[in-house]
C-alpha positions in Angstrom: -38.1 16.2 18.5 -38.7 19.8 17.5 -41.4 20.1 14.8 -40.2 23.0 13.3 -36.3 22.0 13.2 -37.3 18.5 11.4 -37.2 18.2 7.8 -37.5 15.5 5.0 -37.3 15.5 1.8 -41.1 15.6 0.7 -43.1 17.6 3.8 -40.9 21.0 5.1 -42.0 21.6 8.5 -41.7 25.9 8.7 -43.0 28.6 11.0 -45.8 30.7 9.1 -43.4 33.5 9.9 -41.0 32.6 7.6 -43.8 33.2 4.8 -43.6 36.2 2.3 -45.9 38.9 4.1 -49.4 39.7 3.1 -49.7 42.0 0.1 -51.8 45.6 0.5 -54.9 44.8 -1.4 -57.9 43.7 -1.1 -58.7 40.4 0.1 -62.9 40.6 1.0 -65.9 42.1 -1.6 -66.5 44.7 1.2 -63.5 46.7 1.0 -61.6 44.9 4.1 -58.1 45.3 3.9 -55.2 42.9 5.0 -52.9 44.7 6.9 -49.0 44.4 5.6 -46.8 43.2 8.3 -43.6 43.6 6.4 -42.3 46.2 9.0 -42.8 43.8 11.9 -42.5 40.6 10.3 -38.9 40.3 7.6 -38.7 37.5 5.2 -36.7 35.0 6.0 -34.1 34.0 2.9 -34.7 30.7 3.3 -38.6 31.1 2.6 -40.0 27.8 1.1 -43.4 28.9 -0.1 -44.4 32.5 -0.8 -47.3 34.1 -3.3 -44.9 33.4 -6.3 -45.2 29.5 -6.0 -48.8 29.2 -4.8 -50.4 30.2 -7.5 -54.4 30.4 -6.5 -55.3 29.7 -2.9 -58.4 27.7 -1.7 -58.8 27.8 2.1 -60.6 24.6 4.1 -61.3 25.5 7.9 -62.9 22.6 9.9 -64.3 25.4 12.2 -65.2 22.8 15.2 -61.4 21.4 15.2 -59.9 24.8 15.4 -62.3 26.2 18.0 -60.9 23.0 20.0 -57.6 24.2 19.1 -58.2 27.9 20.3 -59.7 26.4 23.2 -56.5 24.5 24.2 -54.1 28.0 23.4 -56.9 30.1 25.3 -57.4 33.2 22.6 -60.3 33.8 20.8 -59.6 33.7 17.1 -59.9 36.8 14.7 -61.5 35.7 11.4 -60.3 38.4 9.8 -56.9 38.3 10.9 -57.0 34.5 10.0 -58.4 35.1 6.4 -55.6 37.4 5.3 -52.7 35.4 7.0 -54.0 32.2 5.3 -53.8 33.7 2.0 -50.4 35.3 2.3 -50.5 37.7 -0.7 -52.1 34.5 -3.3 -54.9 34.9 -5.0 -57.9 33.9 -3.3 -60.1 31.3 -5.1 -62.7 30.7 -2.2 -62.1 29.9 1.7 -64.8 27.8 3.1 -65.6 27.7 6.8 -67.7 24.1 8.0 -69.5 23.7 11.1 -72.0 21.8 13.4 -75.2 23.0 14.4 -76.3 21.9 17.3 -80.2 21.9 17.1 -80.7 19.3 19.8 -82.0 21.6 21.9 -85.3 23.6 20.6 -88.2 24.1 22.0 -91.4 25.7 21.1 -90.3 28.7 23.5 -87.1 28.4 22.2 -87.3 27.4 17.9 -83.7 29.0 17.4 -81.5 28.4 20.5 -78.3 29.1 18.7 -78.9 32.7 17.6 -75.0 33.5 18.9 -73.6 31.3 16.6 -76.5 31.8 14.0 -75.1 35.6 13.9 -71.7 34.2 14.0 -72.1 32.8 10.8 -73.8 35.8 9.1 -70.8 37.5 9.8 -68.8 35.2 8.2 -70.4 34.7 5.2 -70.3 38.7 4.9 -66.6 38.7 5.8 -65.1 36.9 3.0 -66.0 33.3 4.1 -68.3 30.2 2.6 -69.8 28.7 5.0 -70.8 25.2 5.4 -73.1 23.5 8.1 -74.8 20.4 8.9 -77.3 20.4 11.6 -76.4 18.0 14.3 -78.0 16.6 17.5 -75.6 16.7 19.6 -76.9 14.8 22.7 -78.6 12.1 21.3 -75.3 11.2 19.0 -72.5 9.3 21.2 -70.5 9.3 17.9 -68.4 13.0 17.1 -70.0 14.7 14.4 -67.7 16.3 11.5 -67.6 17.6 8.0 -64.9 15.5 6.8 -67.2 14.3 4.1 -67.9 17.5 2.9 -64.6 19.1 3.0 -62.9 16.0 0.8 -65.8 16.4 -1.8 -65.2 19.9 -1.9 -61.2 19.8 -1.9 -60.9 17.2 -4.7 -64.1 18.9 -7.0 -62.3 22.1 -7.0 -58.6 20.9 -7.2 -58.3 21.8 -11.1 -59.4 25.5 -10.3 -56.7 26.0 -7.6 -52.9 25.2 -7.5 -52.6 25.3 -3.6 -54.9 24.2 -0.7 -54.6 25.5 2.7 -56.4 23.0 5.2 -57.1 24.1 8.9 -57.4 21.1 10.6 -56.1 18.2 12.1 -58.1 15.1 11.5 -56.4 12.4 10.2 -59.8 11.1 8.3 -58.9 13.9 5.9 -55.2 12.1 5.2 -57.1 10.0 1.6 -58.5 13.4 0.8 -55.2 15.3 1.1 -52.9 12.1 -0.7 -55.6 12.6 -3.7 -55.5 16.0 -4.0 -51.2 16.1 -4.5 -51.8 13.4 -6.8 -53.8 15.5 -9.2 -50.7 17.7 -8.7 -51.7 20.6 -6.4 -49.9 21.1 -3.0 -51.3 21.4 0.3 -50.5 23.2 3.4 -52.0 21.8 6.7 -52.2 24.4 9.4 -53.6 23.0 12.8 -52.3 22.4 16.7 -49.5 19.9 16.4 -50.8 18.2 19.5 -53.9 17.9 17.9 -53.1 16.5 14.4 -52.4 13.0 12.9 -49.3 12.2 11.9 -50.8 10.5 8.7 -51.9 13.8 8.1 -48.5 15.7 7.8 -46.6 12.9 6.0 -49.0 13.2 2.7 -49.1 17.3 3.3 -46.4 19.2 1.7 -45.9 22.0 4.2 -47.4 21.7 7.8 -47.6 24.9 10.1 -48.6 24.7 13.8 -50.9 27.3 15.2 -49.6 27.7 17.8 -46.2 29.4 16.5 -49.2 32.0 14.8 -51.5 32.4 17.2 -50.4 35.5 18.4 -50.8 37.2 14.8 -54.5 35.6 14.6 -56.1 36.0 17.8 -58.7 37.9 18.6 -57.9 42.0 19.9 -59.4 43.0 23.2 -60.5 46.1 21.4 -61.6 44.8 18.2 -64.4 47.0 16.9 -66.8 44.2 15.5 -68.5 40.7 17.1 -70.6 38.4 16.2 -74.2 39.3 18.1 -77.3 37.3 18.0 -79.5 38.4 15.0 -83.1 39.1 16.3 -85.1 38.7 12.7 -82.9 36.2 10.4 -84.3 34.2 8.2 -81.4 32.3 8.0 
């Protein structure tokens, strides 16, 4: 079965192409700007969900379930790129970024061992992102460590202050989280790798877009002019 041929009458399974294209304003406190694909990328006439129907966006990423699902596509992705795809021209209430930290590993030579990914997440928080981590010891925990907690807190809480969600991620422990929030009347778009998401998941989503029909407009350029170094004196 073809995921993106198959529809129904309450989820519409689409290609994020087919999406009204980003908008040329602002999306970031900084200045960044989204670039408009309109000349590369024509709307489709048989668009199902565009800026006008939206309304304001709120943006979920479970950061360690799509660097998994990077991992399986082999690019690196490009936050940036992600950000203004994501939002799609809507107003922008607040995209939130959760993560692990693995702190399993220090040692009095070595009290901050994940300075890469500590610098990682400075960036994003300067880039347009909230980010949201829970420290995590790794190798003493058999069990997989996730936000899912924290994302469904933070989803329903802020449901009356947005009229669309956009969740990146696949976990079908987020399914009771997702069916609430539609209830209180707000749609949700799931965006993840179909090989990687629960089919509970997509059936109480109303739209469901597989990354890997996007990846090529959210992946990371070989000549990209920023990363994410190790910061030297944080204090975060």
């Amino acid at each position: 079965m073809n995921i993106n041929t198959f529809t129904k009458a309450k989820n519409v399974y689409k290609r994020l192409e087919e999406e009204t294209p980003l908008s040329e304003k602002s999306l970031i406190k900084n200045g960044i700007k989204c670039e408009n694909p309109k000349k590369k990328e024509p709307r489709a006439e048989n668009s199902t969900v565009n800026d006008l129907n939206r309304g304001r966006v709120a943006i979920f990423i479970d950061g360690v379930n799509l660097f998994h699902a990077a991992l399986q596509l082999g690019i690196e992705i490009d936050y940036l790129k992600l950000l203004c795809r994501l939002t799609a021209g809507s107003r922008l209430l607040r995209a939130f970024f959760y993560t692990t930290v693995d702190i399993s590993r220090q040692t009095h030579t070595r009290p901050r061992p994940n300075e890469k990914q500590q610098g990682f997440l400075f960036w994003m928080r300067r880039n347009g992102y909230r980010v949201v981590t829970k420290e995590v010891q790794i190798a003493d925990n058999s069990k997989k460590p996730n936000l899912n907690v924290e994302i469904a807190v933070d989803m329903i809480t802020l449901t009356p202050y947005y009229d669309t969600a956009v969740l990146v991620s696949g976990d079908g422990d987020l399914t009771y989280a997702v069916d609430a929030v539609t209830s209180k009347g707000a749609k949700v778009e799931v965006v993840s790798l179909r090989t990687m998401t629960s089919d509970s998941l997509i059936d109480v989503a109303d739209s469901f877009v597989d990354i890997d029909s996007i990846k090529h407009h959210i992946q990371k350029d070989s000549h990209s002019s920023y990363n994410y170094r190790a910061l030297s004196n944080s204090n975060l």
